[in-house]
Structures are given as structure tokens and as C-alpha cells.
N, C-alpha and C positions, 0 to 999 in steps of 0.2 A: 504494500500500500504506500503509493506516493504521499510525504507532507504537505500538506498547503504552506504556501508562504507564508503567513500572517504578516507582512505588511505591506504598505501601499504601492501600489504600480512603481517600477522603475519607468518613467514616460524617455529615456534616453534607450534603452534599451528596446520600446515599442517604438522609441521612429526609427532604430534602425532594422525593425521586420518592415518599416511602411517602404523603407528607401530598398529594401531587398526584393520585395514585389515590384516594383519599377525599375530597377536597376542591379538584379541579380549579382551581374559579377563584378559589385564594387563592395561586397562586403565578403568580408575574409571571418578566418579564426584566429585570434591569439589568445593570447598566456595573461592571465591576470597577474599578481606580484607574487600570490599566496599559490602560483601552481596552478590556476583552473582555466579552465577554457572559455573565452567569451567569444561574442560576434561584437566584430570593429570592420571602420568603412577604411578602406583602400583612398585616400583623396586625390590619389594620382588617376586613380583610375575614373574615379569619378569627376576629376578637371578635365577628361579626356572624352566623357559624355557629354559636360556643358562645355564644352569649348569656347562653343560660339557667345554665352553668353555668362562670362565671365568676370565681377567685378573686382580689383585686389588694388593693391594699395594706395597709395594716398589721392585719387581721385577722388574729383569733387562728387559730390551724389546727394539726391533729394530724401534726406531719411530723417525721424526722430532718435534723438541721441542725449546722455544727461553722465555723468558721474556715479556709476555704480549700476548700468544697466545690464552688464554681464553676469555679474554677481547676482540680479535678482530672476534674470534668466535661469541660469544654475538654480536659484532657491525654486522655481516651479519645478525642475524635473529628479530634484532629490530625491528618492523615498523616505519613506518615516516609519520609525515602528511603533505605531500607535494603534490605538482601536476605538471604538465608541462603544461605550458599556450603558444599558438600556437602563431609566429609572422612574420604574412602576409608581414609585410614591410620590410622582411630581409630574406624573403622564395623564391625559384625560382621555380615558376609553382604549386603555391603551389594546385593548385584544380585538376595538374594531375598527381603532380611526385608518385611515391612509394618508394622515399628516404627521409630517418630523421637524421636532425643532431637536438641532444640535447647540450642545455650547461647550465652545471653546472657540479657539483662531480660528479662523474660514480659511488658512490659507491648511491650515492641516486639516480640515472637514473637506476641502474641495480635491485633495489629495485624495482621502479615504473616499470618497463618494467617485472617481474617476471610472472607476470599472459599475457600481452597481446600475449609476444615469446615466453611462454614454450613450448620448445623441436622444437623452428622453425629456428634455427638459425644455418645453415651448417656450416659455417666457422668465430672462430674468432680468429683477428689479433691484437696482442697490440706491441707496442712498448713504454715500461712502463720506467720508468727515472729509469735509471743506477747506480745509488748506487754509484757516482762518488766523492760525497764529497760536489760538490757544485749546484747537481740538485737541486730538490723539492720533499718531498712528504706530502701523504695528512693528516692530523691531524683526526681521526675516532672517537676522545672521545666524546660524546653527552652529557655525563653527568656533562662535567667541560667545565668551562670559558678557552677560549685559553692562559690568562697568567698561570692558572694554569695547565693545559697540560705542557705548556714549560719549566715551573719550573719542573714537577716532571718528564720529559725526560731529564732534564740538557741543554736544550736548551735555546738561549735568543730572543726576540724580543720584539718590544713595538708596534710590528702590530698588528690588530685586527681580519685579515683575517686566513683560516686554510692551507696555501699551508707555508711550513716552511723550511727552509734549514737544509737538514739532512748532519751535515759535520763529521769527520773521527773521530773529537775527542770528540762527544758525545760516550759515553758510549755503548747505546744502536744502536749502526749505523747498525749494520745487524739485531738486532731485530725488532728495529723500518720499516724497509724494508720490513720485512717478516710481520710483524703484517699490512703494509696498502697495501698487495698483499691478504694475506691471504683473506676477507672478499671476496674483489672482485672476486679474480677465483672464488670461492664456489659459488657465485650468479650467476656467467657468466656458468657453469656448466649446470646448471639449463636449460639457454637457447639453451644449443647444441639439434643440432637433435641427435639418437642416433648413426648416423653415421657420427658425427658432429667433426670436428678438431679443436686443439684450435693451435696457430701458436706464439711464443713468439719474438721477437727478444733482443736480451741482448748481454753484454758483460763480458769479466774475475771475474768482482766485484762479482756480484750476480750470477752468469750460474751455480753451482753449487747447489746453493740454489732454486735455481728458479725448476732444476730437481727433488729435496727431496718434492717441495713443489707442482709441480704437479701431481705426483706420492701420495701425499698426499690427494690431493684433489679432481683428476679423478682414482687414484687406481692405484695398483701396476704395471696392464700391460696396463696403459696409455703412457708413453712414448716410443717412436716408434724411435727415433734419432733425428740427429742435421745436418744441412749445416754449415760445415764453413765456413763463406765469408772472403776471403781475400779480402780486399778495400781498404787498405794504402801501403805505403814505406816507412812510416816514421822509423827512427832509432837515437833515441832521447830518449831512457827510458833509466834508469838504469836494471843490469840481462839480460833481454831477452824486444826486443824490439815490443810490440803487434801490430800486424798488418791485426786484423781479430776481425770480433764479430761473433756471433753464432745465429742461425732461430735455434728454437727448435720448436718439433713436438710431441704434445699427440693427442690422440685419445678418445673418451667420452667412447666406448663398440666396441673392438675388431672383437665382431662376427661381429656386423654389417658394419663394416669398415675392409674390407680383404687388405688394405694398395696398389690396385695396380695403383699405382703412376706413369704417365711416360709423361715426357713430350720430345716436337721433337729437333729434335738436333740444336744447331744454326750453322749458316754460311753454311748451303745447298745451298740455292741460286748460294752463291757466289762459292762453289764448281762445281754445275753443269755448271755453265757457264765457267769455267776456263777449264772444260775438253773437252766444247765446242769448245773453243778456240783451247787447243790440238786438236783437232782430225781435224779438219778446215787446221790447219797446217801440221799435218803426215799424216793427211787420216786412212788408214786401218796398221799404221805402229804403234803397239800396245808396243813393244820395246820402242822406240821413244816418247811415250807420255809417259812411266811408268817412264825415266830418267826424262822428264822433270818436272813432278806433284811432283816426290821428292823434286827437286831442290825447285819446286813452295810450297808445305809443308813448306820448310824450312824459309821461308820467314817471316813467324808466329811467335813468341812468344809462351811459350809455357802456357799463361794465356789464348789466344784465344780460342775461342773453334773450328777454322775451325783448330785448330793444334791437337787438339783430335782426329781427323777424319785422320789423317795423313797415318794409315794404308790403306785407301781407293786410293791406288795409281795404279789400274790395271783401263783398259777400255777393251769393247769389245761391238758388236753391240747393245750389251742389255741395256751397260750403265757402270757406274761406280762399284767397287769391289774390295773386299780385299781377297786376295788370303789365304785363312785362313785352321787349319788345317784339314786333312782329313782322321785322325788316329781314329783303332776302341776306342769303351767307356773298352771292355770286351780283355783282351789280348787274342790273336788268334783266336776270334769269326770267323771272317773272311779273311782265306788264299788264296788268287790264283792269279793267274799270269795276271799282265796288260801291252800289250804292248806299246810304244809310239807313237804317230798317224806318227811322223814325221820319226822317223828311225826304225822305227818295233820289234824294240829290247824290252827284259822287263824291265819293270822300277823299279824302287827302291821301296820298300814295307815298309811302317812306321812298326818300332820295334813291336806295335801294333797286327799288322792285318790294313783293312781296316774297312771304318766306316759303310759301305753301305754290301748287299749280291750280289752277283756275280752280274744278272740280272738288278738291281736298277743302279750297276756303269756304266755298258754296257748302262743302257741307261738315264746317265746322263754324260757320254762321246758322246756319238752321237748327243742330244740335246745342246752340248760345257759349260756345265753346271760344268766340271773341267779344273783347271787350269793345262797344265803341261810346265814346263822346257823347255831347247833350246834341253837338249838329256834324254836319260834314265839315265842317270845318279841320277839325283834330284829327290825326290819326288814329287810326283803331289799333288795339294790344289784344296777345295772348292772352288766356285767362293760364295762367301756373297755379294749382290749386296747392295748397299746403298739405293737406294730406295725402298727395304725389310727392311728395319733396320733403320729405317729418326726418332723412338720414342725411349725414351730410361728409365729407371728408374730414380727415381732421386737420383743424385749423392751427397755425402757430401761433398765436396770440390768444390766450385765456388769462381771465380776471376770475380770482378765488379771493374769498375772504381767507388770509391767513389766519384767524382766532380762531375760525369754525372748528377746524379737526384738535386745537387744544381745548374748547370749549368741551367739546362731545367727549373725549377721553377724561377729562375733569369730574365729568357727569360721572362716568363709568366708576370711576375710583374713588368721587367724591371730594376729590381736592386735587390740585396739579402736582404730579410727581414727573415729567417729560416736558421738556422744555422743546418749541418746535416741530411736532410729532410732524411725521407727513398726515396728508387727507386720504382717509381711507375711501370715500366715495368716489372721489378725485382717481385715485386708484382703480376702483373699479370699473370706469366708465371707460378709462383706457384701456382695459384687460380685454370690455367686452369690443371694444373699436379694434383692437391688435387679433380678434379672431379666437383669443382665449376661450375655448370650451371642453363639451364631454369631459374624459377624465386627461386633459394635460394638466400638466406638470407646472407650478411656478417656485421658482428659489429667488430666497432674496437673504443674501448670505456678510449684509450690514441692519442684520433685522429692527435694530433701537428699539422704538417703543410696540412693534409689532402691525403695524399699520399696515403693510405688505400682505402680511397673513391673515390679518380679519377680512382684507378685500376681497381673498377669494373666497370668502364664505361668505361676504353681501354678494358675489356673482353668484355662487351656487343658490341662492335663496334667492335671487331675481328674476327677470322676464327670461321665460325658455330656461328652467333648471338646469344644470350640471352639477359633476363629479369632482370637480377639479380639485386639484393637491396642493400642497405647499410643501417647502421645503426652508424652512426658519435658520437661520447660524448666529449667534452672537456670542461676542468674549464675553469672560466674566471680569468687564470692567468695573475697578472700583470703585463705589460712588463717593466715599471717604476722599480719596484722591483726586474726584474730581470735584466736590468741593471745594481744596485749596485754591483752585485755580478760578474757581464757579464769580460772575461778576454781576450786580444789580436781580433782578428776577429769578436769575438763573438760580444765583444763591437759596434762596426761601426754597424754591421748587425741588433741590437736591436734597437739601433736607427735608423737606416732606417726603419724599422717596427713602429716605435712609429710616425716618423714624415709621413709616410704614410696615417698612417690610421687617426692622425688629418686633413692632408690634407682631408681626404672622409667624416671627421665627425665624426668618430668613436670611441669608446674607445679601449685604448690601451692595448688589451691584446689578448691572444693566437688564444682565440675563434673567433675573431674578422678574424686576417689572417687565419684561418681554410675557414671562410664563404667565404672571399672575394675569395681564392684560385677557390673553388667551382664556383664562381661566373666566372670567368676569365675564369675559365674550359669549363662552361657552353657558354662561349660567343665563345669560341675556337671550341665545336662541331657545332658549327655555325645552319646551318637547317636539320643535322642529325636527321632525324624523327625517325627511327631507336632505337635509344638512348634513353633513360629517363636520362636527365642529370641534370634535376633541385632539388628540396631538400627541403623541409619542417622544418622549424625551429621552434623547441620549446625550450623552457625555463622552468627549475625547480622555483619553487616559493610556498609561503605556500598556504596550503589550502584554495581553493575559500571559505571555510566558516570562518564567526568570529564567536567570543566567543557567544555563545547563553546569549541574554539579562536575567537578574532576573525581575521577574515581583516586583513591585509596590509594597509596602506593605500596607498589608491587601486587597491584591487581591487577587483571584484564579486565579492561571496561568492554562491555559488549553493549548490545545495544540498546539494553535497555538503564544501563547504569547510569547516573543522571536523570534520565526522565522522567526519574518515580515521582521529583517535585517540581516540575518544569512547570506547570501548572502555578501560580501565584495562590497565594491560601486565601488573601481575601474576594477571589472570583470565582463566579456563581456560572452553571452553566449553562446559563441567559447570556451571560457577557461571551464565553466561549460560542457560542450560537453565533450573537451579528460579527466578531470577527472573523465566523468562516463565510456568513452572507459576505460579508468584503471582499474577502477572497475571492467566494465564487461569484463576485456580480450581481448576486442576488438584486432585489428590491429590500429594501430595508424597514416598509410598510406589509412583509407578507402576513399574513395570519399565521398563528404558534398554537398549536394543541401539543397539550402536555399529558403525558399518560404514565402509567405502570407500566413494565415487562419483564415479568420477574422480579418482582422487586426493585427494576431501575427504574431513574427517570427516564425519558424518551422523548423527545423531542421532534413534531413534524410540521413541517413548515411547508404552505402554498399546497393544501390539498393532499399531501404527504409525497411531494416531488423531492422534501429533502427531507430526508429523517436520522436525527444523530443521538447517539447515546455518550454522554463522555462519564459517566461512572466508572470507578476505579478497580472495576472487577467486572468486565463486561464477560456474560456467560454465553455459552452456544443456544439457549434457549434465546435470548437475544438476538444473537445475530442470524440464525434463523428467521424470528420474526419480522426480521423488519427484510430481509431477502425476500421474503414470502410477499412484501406489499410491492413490489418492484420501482421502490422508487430511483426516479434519475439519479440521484447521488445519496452518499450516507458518508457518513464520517464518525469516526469513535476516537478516545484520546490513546493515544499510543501508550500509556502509562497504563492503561485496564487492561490491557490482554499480558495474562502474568507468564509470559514467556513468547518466544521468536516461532517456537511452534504453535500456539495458540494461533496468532496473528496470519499465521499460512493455513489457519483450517479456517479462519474465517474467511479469506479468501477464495480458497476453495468453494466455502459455502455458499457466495455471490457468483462465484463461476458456473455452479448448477443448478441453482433455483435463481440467478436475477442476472443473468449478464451483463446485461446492459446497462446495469448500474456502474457507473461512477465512485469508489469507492477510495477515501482517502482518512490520512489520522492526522492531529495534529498534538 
């Protein structure tokens, strides 16, 4: 029985099987240092393939580039021996939801998660810290102690932790930004489907760089545009005072993503009923309603969006209309004479031609399907009726009130603990414009206050229900720490957060209000069966295995010497479970029935396609049973089978009752 690896993808190693499927014989075999055998690329051989298009030294060339971008290249395609360990006491519904929040770093969550979401993840959302001076980000160096990191960024602290204040007057303030983005998109890439979007929000600091650096890392024709949300009034900067951050939008592969975007207009409701009202009051006096919907437009701001709709000031029995133009595309395609139903006279002919052929006008005049004037004098309009027209693309300029979505999370917890939260509808409304449905996938792997992840549960609960999943990531930043630095508002609201969550027990930090939010969320969809609103919690943490013991001196270690405690004492074999789903790709939302057999636990997961036993005395009565269910794979701990022969009858055993099974130990 083959080991599984237990840790995460080498991606160096995976692109050189991609570059071996296209270019065979440019990857060789050599000698690692320790004597083993690896696959390595031949570069000669391979300048020999790109010949012709070759770029090497100090030519000029159009690329983004910063202090430290190799370095954090190397930090995406590391491995790590890490795992995420499951925890039932802080999960909601955990045996039925198909939602996961992890917490720890996203850049070791997007590591672990590389094999189980490749290419499943429709939509992701980050709202990654703003390059403000006195955010956080995250320290990537593996191969240095954190004071020496800080030293050689010019930064100072005497914490131990890796989340660090990047302020203005370290040196490196937009490299260091770019170097702990950099890793992540590249991993998060990975997980797009191919007509998968990645969704940014950001502001003035970084929006510049964040475009070179997607364009970077999904291709040159991954950027597709930007919304700008105007959300403030403030007028308080020196220059120009900002009053907007920017949703940026790439795309993973063009073809497969034809961008058509549209979502429905807001304030129809409130339109149609207002012209109810009119016409309740004029009746059939269409005059009469067209003054008064002006007047009633005007009442709007021109941030609303029912003041968008403003052209929409005609009625007639069909409904609501905008009298819009009715001039040909072609000058003078079509000439002829139209009279006016009311004084018979001919009417006024746009410079044009008309839009329609003789026949088509005749009889889109007879159906009242054109607008005309009080005489022939005026030109006569299309009628555009509004409920033709309720969806629309989406626009780059939107106006949100920025308090709403702190207001509504206030509500939820009853006091402000999140400073800034994004707008969870706001959210939504994008998910369902970007195509987001049925059961896809959305990760948002800078969760904060959880905002990301309640949206897809106001999509699933909206017009046309879905499935859809989320996938939650955030550090366990600490709120203590980010106090010290916390200024005006900010301050009060940190602490509200800290003395909350002691109140419930909890430690004070980010991930803590991410869960509880969900939680609150979850109490709010109330007995919405409908919904999957509950969440699965795991936790990064090092590998279920320790250091494999040296045998005795003057023993022979065989093979099982060492192994009997390879196994960590405080891991459960729950935790052993998701880091063999890591391994093998699994989904990490599958369903877990837990059983007897023989007195073991047993463990089957997705219908019983993976069933493992890791008890420390696995019996032939076992491994029979679970051969007998034929599932795709099985795995048992290498430590249970109390000898080398044992472990070849169980094999045996798979070989004539389950072939086809997959069988491996860890």
C-alpha cells in the first residue's frame, strides 16, 4: 500500500508534468542532493523549442516588476506540511452544510485547497487591506524568523506573530503589497473555473497596481473593467477629496466567459406602482400622468437609481414607456409619408428616414406601438416599454450609501464590532449579474466581517433559488493588536469587538467575528429549509504526523519501527480524515457517516466512495468489510496493521473482493 503525501501540492513539480505534455523531450531525470531521483527541465533544450521567441537579458520589455517578486513567486509554489483539522464545536450543521470557513493565512489555505477546487470555483471575491499605511499584511518569508523578516523590510516589532503593519515610510510599502498579493492571486487562479471571475474591491493606494498585477497573473485580456462606487461625502482630504473605491473585474479565459453581464434595474416596484397611482387618478388622460411622473422623477436625487429611469415618463394601456427615438440606422433607407392619426396631416420625418419599412410602421401605428405629438408638427417616437427593458448591463458608476451595510451588521450584533464591513446586498446583486448560480462555488479568502459569505445565502434565498457554496478564509488577526494602532471610531468599535467576544468566550480576533456573524446569520434564516446557511469550520495546523521515531541502537528498524507514534496524540481521526480529502482532492464539504466495525470507528465519506478506518488494531473483519462495499478508495493508518504481513493480507483482500479500489495508509 502506497503512503499518501500528507502535504500540499508541490505546484513546481506539477508544471513541470504541464511543460512534459507539450514538450516531452525537454524534461530529463536527475539526482536530488539526498540521492533520489527527480524530473528537471533541460533549458537548452527547451531555448531550442522557443527559439524564435526568446527574451534574455537586459532588454527593454513591457512587464510589472517591484523588489522581492521572485521571492514571493517561490512563496506560491513551496509546499507546506500543514493540514486543516475540522471543528464541530464552532461549525453550524456541520454533517449537512456544503459551506467552509477556514482560518488561518489564505496563503496556506489556498495551498491546501489547490488539489481539492481545481478549476471548481466560479466566482472569487476579496477585499484584500488597502495599502493605507496602517492596515496589515501578511509576512510570506518561510525561511526567516519574523524579527529577521522585519529587520531586512525596515520594519519594527517585538511580536512574534506574521500579520505586520505595512506603514508609508517603510521603504518597501508598495512592494511589500505587491509581493503578499502576488502568491495568492497565482494560487487562487488555479481554483477558477474556466469561466470563473475573480472580483477585487480596492481603493486609490493600490487600484493601479492591483490592474498590472492581474493582468499579470490571469493575462493580458483578463481585465474586463471596474464599478466605481461612490459611498462617501466626505470633503476632508487635501487636492481632491476621494469619495469612491473601485470592484474590479478579471476574467480567468475570455472565450469561455462572453462577459454578458446584466442585472435588473432597481426601484421598478416603486415605479410601477406610482404610475398606478397616476393613472387611478387621470384615468385614460395620458397628458396628465406624463406632467405628473416628471414632476414625481424629480423628487429623486440623482444617486437613486429610480432617477435613472426618469426617461420612463409616458403611460399607455400596455404600461409604462419612454418615448424614445424612431430615426433610421442608414440615412434615407426609408422615405414616405406618415400621416397623424389625430389631424391627418403628415408628420414631421426625422432628418434620417424612418427606422422601420413602410408596412412594419403601418403596422406598428395600428397596434399604438408609436408615440406621436399633440399635431404633425413633432416627430413621432418608439414606444420602449419598461417592462421590455427591467435588465440592464452592468454599469461602472454606482452610488451606495456607505453606512447601510455597517448599519445592518450593527443591527445583527446589536452594537458595531467591524469597522467598514462591505454591503452584503451590494454583493449579491453582483453574484447574480456575474451568472453566479445552481451549486457554484464562491471563495473569498480576505473574509473580514463575512459579508462575502452571507451574500450567497441572500442569492440562495432570492428570485430563482440556488445551491451555491462559499468558501470563507481568514487569519486569526488580533484585535488587541489592532487596537494599538485603531484611530477615532475605529477605536470604540475594536473594542466593542474584543469585549464581545470575551463576553461568549472567545478569542479576540477577526476570525472569531467572521464565525459569530455566520452564526447570527444563521439564527436570522430562522427555519429556511431552502437555504444551507450553516458552515463547516476548519482550522490550519501542522501535520497530523510527528517526526518518525529512530529506532534503538543496535536494532533493525523495519518498517514499522517509528510508526507506532507517527500519529500526533492530540489528533482525532476526523483531522486524519480531511488531510487524506487533501490529498486525494476530495471536496472538503463531502458528507461523513461514522459507524462501528468491529468495534472500530469507520469512517465513509460521499456515499461510501471513500471509507477509512485508522484504528490502531485494524482486524481482517474490517478490512473485509469495507472491500465488501467496493468503495473507490480506502485508507487505514499504517500503525494498525500489527505486522508487514498483516498489511499484505489486507491487500490481498482488496485484490479479491474490491479491485478496483484505491487503497492506500498513511
Amino acid at each position: 500500500m502506497d503512503k499518501l503525501r500528507m502535504t500540499s501540492p508541490d505546484l513546481v513539480a506539477v508544471n513541470i508534468e504541464k511543460l512534459a505534455v507539450i514538450f516531452p523531450s525537454v524534461v530529463t531525470e536527475s539526482v536530488e542532493a539526498d540521492g533520489n531521483p527527480m524530473r528537471a527541465v533541460n533549458f537548452d533544450l527547451l531555448r531550442q523549442e522557443l527559439s524564435d521567441h526568446i527574451v534574455e537579458g537586459p532588454q527593454e520589455r513591457y512587464q510589472l516588476d517591484w523588489p522581492g517578486k521572485r521571492a514571493a513567486a517561490f512563496a506560491a509554489n513551496t509546499p507546506i506540511a500543514k493540514t486543516l483539522r475540522p471543528v464541530r464545536g464552532e461549525s453550524v450543521g456541520f454533517d449537512t452544510t456544503k459551506n467552509i470557513f477556514i482560518e488561518g493565512d489564505n496563503l496556506e489555505a489556498l495551498k491546501l485547497l489547490q488539489e481539492s477546487y481545481l478549476g471548481k470555483v466560479k466566482l472569487i471575491y476579496i477585499d484584500p487591506p488597502y495599502n493605507t499605511g496602517n492596515d496589515f499584511v501578511y509576512e510570506d518569508d518561510f525561511a526567516e524568523a519574523s524579527a529577521d523578516y522585519l529587520a531586512r523590510s525596515g520594519q519594527k516589532s517585538d511580536r512574534g506573530d506574521r500579520l505586520v503593519a505595512n506603514t508609508e515610510t517603510n521603504g518597501r510599502f508598495h512592494s511589500d503589497w505587491l509581493s503578499m498579493m502576488f502568491p495568492r492571486l497565482k494560487l487562487a487562479k488555479n481554483l477558477l473555473t474556466e469561466d470563473g471571475v475573480l472580483v477585487v474591491s480596492i481603493d486609490e493606494n493600490e487600484h493601479a497596481s492591483l490592474v498590472r498585477l492581474g493582468e499579470e497573473v490571469l493575462g493580458d485580456a483578463s481585465y474586463v473593467g471596474e464599478i466605481v462606487l461612490k459611498n462617501s461625502s466626505k470633503n476632508d482630504q487635501a487636492y481632491i477629496s476621494i469619495q469612491h473605491e473601485y470592484i474590479v473585474f478579471f476574467v480567468k479565459n475570455r472565450q469561455a466567459n462572453s462577459g454578458d453581464w446584466v442585472e435588473k434595474k432597481e426601484g421598478l416596484d416603486k415605479i410601477y406602482a406610482a404610475f398606478e397611482g397616476f393613472r387611478k387618478k387621470h384615468g385614460d388622460d395620458w397628458g396628465a400622468i406624463n406632467t405628473e411622473a416628471k414632476a414625481w422623477y424629480k423628487t429623486f436625487q440623482a444617486s437613486d437609481p429610480i432617477y435613472g429611469s426618469k426617461h420612463y415618463d409616458w403611460m399607455d394601456e400596455r404600461g409604462v414607456y419612454f418615448a424614445s427615438d424612431i430615426s433610421g440606422p442608414n440615412d434615407g433607407q426609408y422615405v414616405y409619408d406618415v400621416n397623424h392619426p389625430a389631424t391627418g396631416e403628415v408628420v414631421k420625418m426625422p432628418a434620417s428616414g424612418w427606422r422601420y419599412p413602410k408596412d412594419e410602421m403601418l403596422r406598428r401605428i395600428a397596434e399604438n406601438r408609436v408615440h406621436f405629438g399633440p399635431d404633425h408638427a413633432s416627430v413621432p417616437k418608439n414606444k420602449t416599454y419598461l417592462a421590455n427593458t427591467e435588465y440592464q448591463s452592468l454599469t461602472s458608476i454606482r452610488y451606495v450609501d456607505g453606512r447601510a451595510a455597517s448599519k445592518r451588521l450593527a443591527a445583527l450584533f446589536g452594537q458595531k464590532v467591524f469597522t467598514n464591513p462591505k454591503d452584503e446586498i451590494l454583493l449579491r446583486d453582483l453574484y447574480r449579474a456575474l451568472g453566479v448560480s445552481g451549486d457554484d462555488i464562491v471563495l473569498d479568502m480576505f473574509a473580514g466581517a463575512g459579508s462575502a459569505m452571507q451574500a450567497v445565502l441572500e442569492l440562495n434565498r432570492g428570485e430563482g433559488p440556488s445551491a451555491c457554496r462559499f468558501i470563507g478564509i481568514q487569519v486569526a488577526e488580533d484585535l488587541n493588536e489592532s487596537l494599538k494602532v485603531a484611530k477615532g471610531a475605529a477605536k470604540q468599535v475594536t473594542t466593542n469587538a474584543i469585549k464581545l467576544l470575551a463576553a461568549l468566550g472567545r478569542p479576540a480576533t477577526v476570525a472569531e467575528i467572521t464565525k459569530q456573524r455566520m452564526r447570527l446569520v444563521h439564527e436570522q434564516f430562522g427555519g429556511d429549509l431552502l437555504v444551507d446557511s450553516g458552515f463547516r469550520v476548519l482550522k490550519i495546523d501542522t501535520s497530523n504526523l510527528a517526526d518518525t521515531l529512530a529506532a534503538p541502537e543496535g536494532l533493525v528498524q523495519d518498517s514499522l519501527v517509528g510508526a507506532v507514534e507517527s500519529v500526533k496524540l492530540d489528533r482525532t481521526d476526523e483531522d486524519l480524515l480531511f488531510q487524506v480529502l487533501l490529498d486525494w482532492g476530495l471536496d472538503l464539504a463531502e458528507p461523513i457517516v461514522v459507524e462501528e466495525v468491529d468495534a472500530r470507528r469507520v469512517l465513509s465519506v460521499a456515499d461510501g466512495s471513500l471509507i477509512a478506518c485508522f484504528s490502531d488494531e485494524v482486524t481482517g473483519v474490517v478490512v473485509k468489510e469495507i472491500a465488501n462495499r467496493h468503495p473507490l478508495r480506502a485508507v487505514f493508518l499504517d500503525a494498525g496493521f500489527a505486522s508487514d504481513a498483516a498489511r499484505i493480507n489486507a491487500e490481498q483482500v482488496f485484490r479479491e473482493l474490491s479491485p478496483e479500489t484505491e487503497v492506500r495508509t498513511i
